[in-house]
C-alpha positions in Angstrom: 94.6 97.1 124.3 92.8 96.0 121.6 94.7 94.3 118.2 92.5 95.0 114.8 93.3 92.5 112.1 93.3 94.6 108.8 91.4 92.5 106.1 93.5 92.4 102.7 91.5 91.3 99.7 91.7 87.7 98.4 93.4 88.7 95.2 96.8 90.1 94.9 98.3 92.6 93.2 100.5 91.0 91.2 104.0 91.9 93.0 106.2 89.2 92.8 107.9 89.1 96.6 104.8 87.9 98.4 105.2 90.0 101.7 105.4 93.3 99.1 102.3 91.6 97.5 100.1 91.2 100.5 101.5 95.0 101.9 100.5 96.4 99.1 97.3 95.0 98.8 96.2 95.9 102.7 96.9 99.5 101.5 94.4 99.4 99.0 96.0 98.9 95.4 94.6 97.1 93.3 97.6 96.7 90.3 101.0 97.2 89.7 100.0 99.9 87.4 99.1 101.8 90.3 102.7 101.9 91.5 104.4 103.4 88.4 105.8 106.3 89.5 106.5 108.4 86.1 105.1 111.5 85.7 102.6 110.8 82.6 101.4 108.6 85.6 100.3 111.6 88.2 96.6 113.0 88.2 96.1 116.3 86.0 95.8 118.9 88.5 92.9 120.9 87.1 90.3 119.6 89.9 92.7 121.3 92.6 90.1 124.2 93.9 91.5 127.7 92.6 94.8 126.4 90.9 94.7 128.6 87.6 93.9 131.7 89.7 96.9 130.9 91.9 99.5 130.0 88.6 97.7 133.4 87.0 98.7 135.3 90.2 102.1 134.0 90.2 102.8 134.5 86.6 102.1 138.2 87.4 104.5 138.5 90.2 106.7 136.7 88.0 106.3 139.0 85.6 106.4 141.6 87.1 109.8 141.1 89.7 107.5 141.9 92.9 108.7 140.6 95.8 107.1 136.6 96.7 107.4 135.3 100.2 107.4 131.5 101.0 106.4 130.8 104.2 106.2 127.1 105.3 106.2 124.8 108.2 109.9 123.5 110.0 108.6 120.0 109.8 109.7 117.3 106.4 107.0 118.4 104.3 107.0 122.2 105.2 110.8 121.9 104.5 110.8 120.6 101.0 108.1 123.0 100.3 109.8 125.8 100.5 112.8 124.5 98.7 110.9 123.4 96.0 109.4 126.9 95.8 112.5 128.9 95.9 114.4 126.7 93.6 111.1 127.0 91.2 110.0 130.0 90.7 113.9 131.4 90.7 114.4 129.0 87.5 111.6 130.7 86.2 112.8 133.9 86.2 112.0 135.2 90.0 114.3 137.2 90.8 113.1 138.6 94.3 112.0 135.3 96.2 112.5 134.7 99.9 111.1 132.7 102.3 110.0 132.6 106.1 110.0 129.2 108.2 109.3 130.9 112.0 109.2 128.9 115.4 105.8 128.1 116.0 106.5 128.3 119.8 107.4 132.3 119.3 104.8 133.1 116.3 102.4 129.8 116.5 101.1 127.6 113.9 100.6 128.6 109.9 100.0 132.2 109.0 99.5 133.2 112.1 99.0 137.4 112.6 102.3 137.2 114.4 104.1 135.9 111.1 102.2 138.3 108.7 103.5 141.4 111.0 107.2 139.7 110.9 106.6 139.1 107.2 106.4 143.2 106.3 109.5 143.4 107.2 110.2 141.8 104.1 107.9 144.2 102.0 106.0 141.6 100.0 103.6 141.8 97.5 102.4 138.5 97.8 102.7 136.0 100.5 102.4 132.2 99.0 101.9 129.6 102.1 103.0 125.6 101.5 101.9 122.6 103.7 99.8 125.6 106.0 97.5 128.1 105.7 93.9 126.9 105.6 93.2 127.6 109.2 95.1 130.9 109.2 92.0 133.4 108.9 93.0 135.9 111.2 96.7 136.0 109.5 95.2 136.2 106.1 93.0 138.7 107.3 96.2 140.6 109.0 97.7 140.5 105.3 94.8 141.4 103.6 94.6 145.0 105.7 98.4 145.5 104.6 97.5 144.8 100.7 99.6 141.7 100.7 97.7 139.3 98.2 97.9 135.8 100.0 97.8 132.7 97.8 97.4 128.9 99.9 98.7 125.7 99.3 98.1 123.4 102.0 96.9 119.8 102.4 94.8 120.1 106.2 91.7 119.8 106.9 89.8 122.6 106.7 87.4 123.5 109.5 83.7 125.2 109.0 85.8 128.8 107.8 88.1 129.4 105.5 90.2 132.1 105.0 89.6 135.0 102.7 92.6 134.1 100.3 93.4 135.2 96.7 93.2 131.7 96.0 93.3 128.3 98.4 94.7 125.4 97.0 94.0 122.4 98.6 92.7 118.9 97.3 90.9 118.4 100.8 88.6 121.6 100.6 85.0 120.2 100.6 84.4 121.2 96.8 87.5 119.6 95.4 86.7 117.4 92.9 90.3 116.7 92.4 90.5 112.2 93.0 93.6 112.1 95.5 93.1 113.4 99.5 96.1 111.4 100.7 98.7 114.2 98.9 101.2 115.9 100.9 101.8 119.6 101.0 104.6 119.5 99.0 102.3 117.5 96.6 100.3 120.5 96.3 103.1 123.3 95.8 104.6 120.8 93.1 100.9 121.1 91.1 100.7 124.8 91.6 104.5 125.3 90.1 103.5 123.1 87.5 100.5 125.6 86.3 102.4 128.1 86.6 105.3 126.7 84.5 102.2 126.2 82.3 100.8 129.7 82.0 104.0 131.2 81.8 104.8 129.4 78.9 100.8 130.3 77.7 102.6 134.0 78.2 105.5 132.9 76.2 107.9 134.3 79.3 110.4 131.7 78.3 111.2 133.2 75.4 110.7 137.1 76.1 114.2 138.1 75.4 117.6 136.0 74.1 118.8 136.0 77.7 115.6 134.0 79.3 115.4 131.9 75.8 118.5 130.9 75.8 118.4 129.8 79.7 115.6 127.8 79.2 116.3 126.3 75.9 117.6 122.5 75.7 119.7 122.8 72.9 123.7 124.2 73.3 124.5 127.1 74.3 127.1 129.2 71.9 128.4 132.4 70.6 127.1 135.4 71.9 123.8 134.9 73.1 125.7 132.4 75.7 127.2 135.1 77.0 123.6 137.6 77.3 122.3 135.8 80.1 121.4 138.4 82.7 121.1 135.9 85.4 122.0 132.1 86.0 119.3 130.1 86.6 119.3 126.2 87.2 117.0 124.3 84.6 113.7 122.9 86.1 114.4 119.1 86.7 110.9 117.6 86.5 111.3 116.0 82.8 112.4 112.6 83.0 112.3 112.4 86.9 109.8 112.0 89.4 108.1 114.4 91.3 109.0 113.4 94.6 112.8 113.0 92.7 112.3 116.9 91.5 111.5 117.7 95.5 114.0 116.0 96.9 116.6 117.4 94.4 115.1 120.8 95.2 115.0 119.9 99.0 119.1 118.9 98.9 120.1 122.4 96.7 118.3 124.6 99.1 119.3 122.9 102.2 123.3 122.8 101.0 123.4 126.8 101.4 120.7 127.0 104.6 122.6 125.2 107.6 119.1 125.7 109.6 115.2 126.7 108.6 114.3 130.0 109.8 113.3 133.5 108.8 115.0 133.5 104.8 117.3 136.3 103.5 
């Protein structure tokens, strides 16, 4: 076995701890700014390959009440995913959102055909996949046959095909320009709700009737139009917070009413 001494730059970073300093350094950053975790901080997401068409897509389900079906990966990343995506798109208005975490050892890995015939059971219109998906050409293919619209987030590597998606989000693809590779696949979900936050408002959803204005709005609620809300709906938490705060938050409300991840409902 062979020990590799990783070389850290002469110059620090400007941490004052000086273990932190040097750690930070050997991972290649270069200031403190580079640390600062606020939201104003993270990269614009318009680079992400075939975002827009994904939010447009998703504004129309939206929209239109049809029937979206998360389907992620058991592990950390897959897990948040999907939270984040039901708690999401429900605060936006969703109101048929479900979602499909199957045992890879029974239906195998990402959108596998296997998981596209389990998931028309379901009777979706459109099938979103997080942290999977860009290996999964047969299973898009499967769901392309059944007129399922497929839309892929994902963070993998892709291989020499893709699949023939709606739209395939994923900073990794070889002609993203977008500047991180190094983001999760929650990372990715977390830009593509963010656009679509973005064009529903472009839509002005929000404010369509008293009921949706009101649920959104920051100001009090009172009177009557309080009591015209059609549906409760739990604010979107990304102002102020973090991204990884808003998944995490998301990650904890799902999980509290799912003891286990499997097929949703």
């Amino acid at each position: 076995m062979q020990i590799l001494v990783r070389k850290v730059p002469p110059a620090g970073v400007g941490v004052e701890h000086p273990l932190l300093d040097r750690i930070y350094a050997a991972r290649g950053i270069s200031n403190v700014a580079e640390m600062d975790r606020k939201l104003s901080t993270l990269l614009s997401p318009e680079q992400l390959p075939d975002i827009g068409k994904a939010a447009m897509r998703l504004a129309d389900a939206v929209q239109k009440q049809e029937k979206i079906l998360i389907v992620g990966d058991f592990d950390a990343d897959g897990a948040t995913s999907v939270a984040l995506c039901m708690l999401a798109l429900k605060s936006f208005g969703a109101e048929h959102v479900d979602f499909l975490v199957p045992n890879r050892f029974d239906f195998g890995y990402g959108l596998s055909p296997e998981i596209v015939q389990l998931a028309q059971t379901k009777h979706p219109d459109l099938i979103m996949t997080v942290d999977n998906g860009v290996a999964s050409i047969a299973g898009v293919a499967e769901a392309n046959a059944a007129n399922i619209d497929v839309i892929i987030t994902d963070h993998h590597l892709p291989g020499e095909q893709l699949p023939d998606a709606l739209a395939l989000v994923n900073p990794n693809l070889n002609d993203s320009g977008f500047p991180s590779k190094s983001m999760a696949g929650v990372g990715v979900a977390y830009y593509v709700l963010s656009w679509l936050r973005q064009e529903l408002r472009a839509r002005d959803w929000f404010n369509a009737d008293p009921a949706r204005g009101t649920e959104f709005s920051p100001v009090p609620r009172f009177g009557g139009i309080r009591h015209s809300r059609r549906r409760r709906a739990p604010r979107p938490q990304q102002q102020g917070s973090s991204a990884q705060r808003f998944a995490a938050h998301a990650a904890r409300s799902h999980a509290s009413r799912h003891k286990s991840i499997g097929p949703g409902g």
